[in-house]
C-alpha positions as CSV (number, residue, x, y, z in Angstrom):
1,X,45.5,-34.8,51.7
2,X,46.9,-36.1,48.3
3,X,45.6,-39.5,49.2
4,X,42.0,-39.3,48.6
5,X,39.9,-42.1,48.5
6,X,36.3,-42.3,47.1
7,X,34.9,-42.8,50.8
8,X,36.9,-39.9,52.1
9,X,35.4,-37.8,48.9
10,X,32.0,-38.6,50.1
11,X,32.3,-38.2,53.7
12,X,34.0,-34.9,53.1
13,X,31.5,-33.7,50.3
14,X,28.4,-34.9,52.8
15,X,30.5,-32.4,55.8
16,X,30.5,-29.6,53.0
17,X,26.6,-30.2,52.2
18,X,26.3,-29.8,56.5
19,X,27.7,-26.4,55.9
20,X,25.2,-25.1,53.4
21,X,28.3,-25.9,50.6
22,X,27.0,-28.0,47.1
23,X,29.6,-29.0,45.6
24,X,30.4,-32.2,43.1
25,X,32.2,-34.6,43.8
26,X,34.8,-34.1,41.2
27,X,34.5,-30.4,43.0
28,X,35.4,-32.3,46.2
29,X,38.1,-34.5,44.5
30,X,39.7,-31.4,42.9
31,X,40.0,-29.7,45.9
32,X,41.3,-32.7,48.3
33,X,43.7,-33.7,45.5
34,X,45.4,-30.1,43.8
35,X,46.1,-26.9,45.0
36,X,43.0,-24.6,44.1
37,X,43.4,-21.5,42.0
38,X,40.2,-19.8,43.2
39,X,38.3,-20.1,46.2
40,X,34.8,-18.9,47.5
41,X,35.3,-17.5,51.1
42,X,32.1,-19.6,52.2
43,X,34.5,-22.7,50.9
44,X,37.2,-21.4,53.3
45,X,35.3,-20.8,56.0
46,X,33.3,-24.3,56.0
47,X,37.1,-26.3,55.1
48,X,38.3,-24.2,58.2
49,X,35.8,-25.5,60.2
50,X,36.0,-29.4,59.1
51,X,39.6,-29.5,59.4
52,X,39.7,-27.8,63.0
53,X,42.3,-24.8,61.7
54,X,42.5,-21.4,60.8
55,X,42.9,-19.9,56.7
56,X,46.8,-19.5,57.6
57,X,47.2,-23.2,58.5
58,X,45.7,-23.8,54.7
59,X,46.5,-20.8,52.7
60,X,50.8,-20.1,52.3
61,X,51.5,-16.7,51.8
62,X,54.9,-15.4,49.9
63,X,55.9,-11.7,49.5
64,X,57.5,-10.4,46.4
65,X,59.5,-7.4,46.2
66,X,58.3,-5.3,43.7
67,X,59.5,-2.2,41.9
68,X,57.8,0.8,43.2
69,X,55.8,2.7,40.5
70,X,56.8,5.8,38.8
71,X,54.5,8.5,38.9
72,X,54.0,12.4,37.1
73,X,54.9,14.0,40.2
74,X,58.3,12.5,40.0
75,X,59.6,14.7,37.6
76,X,60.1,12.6,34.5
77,X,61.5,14.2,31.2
78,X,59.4,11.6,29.1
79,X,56.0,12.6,30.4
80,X,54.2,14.8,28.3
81,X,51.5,17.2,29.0
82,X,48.3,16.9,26.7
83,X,46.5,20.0,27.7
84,X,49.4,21.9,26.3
85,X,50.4,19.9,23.3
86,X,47.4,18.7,21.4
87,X,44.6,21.8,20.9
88,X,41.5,20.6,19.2
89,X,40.4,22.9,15.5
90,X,37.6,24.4,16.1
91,X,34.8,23.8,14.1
92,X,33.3,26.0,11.3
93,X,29.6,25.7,10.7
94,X,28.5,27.3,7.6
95,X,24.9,27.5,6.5
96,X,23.6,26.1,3.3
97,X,23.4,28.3,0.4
């Protein structure tokens, strides 16, 4: 949909307003024209409904590999134990002479 013309904008924005979805047309133009960083699920759910398709046909999904975390049960020398090392000094209240 790269190829967006101002009557396409304004059909497409009027089909959003249908849906209960207010949005600019610049809003509209953004959203025909680049890939979207953020969007509202009621946005989804109204563009899935316009376009005839489900969120997989318009949303691409990639999985990463990713490291898995290491935690304080895994026995690592580096981790150390605050309850043991750092003692608060307890206080001395003295009255006024």
């Amino acid at each position: 949909m790269t190829s967006a013309n101002p009557t396409s904008i304004r059909r497409f924005t009027s089909l959003l307003a249908e849906r209960g979805i207010e949005l600019s047309s610049v809003q509209v133009w953004r959203l025909v024209t680049q890939t979207p960083e953020r969007l509202s699920l009621p946005v989804l759910a109204a563009l899935c409904d316009i376009l005839d398709v489900t969120p997989t046909d318009l949303i691409a999904t990639r999985a990463e590999n990713v490291a898995p975390r290491r935690t304080a049960a895994s026995g690592g020398a580096d981790i150390v134990d605050l309850a043991n090392t750092i003692r608060p000094k307890r206080a001395r209240i003295t009255p006024d002479s």
